[in-house]
C-alpha positions as CSV (number, residue, x, y, z in Angstrom):
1,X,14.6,-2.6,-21.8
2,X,17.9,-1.0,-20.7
3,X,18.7,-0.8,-17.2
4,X,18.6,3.0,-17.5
5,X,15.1,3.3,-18.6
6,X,14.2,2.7,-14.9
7,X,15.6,5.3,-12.9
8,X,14.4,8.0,-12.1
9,X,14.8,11.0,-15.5
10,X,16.1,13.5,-13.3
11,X,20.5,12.9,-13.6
12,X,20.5,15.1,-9.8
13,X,17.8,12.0,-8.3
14,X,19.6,10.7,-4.7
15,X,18.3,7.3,-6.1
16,X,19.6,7.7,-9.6
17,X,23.0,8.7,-7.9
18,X,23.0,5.6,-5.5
19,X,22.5,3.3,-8.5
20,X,25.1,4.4,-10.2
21,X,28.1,4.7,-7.4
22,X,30.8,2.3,-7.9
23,X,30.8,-0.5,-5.8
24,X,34.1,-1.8,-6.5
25,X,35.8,0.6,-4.0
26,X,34.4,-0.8,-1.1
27,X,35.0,-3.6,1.6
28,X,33.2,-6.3,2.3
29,X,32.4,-4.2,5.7
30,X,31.3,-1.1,3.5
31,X,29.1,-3.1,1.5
32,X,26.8,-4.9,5.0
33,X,26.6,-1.5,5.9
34,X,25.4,-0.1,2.8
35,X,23.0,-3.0,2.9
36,X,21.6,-2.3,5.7
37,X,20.9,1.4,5.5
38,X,19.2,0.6,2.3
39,X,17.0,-2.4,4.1
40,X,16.1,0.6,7.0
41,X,15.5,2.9,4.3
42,X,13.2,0.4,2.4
43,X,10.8,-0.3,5.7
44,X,11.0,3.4,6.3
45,X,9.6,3.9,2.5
46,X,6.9,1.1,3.2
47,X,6.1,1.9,5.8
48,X,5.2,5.5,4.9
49,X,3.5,4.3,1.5
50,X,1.3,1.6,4.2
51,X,0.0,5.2,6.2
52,X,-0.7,6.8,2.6
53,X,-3.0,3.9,1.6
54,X,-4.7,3.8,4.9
55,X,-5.2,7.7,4.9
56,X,-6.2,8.0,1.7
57,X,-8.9,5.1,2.0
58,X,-10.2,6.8,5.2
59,X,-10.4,10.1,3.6
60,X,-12.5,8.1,0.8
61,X,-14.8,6.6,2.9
62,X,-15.2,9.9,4.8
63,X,-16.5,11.5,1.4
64,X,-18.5,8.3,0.3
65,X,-20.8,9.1,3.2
């Protein structure tokens, strides 16, 4: 499987864009706070696929009823 094969098809994608910036360019500096921009944006993405699980599981049991 080629490295390509798992971003996202559209070429325009923020994520597909991110993934493919040179990282070469930057500092040491530039790179921690890349890092951690990308760790806040990971709990923010976790966080709002853990409140799409619960809803849809109450929505769920709301209709099993």
């Amino acid at each position: 499987m080629d490295d390509d094969d798992n971003l996202p098809r559209n070429a325009n994608d923020p994520v597909a864009l991110l993934i493919k910036q040179d990282l070469d360019p930057l500092s040491v500096n530039e790179l921690e706070q890349r890092i951690s921009l990308l760790k806040s944006e990971i709990s923010r993405c976790e966080a709002k696929k853990k409140f799409a699980v619960s809803h849809r599981a109450s929505a769920e049991n709301l209709f099993k009823s």
